[in-house]
C-alpha positions as CSV (number, residue, x, y, z in Angstrom):
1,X,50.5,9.4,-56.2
2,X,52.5,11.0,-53.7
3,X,55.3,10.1,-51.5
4,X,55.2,10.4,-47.6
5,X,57.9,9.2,-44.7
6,X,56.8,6.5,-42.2
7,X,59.1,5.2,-39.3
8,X,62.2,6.4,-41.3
9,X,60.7,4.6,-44.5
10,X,60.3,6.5,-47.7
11,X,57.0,5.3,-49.1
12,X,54.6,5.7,-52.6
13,X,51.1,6.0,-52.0
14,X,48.8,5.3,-54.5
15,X,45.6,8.1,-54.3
16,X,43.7,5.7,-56.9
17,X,44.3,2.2,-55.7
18,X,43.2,1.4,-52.4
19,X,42.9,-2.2,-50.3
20,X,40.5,-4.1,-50.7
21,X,41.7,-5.5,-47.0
22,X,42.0,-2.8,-44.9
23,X,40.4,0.2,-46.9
24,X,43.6,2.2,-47.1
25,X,45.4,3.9,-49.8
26,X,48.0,1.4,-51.0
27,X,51.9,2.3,-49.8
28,X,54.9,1.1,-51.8
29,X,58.3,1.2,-50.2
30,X,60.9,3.5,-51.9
31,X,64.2,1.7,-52.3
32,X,66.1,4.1,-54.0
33,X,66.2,7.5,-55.6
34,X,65.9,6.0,-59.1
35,X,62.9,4.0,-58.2
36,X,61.4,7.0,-56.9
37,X,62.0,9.1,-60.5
38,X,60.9,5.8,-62.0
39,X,57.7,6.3,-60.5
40,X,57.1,9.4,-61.0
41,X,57.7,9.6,-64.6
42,X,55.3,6.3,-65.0
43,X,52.5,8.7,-63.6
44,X,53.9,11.4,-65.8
45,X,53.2,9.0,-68.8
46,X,49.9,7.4,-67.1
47,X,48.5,10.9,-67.4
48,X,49.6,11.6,-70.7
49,X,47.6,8.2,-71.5
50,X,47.8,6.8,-75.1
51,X,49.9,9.9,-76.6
52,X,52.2,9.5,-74.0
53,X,53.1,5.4,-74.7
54,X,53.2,6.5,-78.6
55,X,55.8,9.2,-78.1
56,X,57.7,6.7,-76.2
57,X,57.6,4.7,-79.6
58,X,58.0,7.0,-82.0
59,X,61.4,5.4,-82.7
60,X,59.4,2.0,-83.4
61,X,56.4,2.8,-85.4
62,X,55.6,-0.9,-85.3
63,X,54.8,-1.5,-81.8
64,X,52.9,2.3,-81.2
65,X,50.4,1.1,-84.1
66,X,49.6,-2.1,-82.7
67,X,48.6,-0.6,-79.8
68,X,46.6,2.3,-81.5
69,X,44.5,-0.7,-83.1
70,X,44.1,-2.8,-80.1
71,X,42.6,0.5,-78.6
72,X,40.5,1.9,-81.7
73,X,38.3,-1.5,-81.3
């Protein structure tokens, strides 16, 4: 993901997701500076993958194990 300007716009574009309609990356308006560092640390995490979503849990062991056993088969 990265974020360009169009027409005074601030968008997200996704590198990994692109249209199925017009064969271009898809763009995500930018409404705010918050949503922006919301997005960013969502990728953060994405890349992080699995460890990333458990050491958001670590203060709720419950939910971080489900998920480890919905993923180990």
């Amino acid at each position: 993901m990265h974020f360009i300007e169009k027409k005074g716009q601030r968008l997200a574009v996704f590198d990994h997701l692109i249209s199925t309609e017009t064969g271009q990356h898809i763009e995500v308006p930018v409404s705010s500076p918050e949503m922006e560092a919301s997005m960013i640390r969502a990728e953060e995490i994405g890349r992080r993958g699995l460890a990333g979503i458990s050491a958001l849990a670590s203060s709720d062991k419950e939910p971080s194990s489900s998920l480890q056993n919905q993923t180990a088969g």
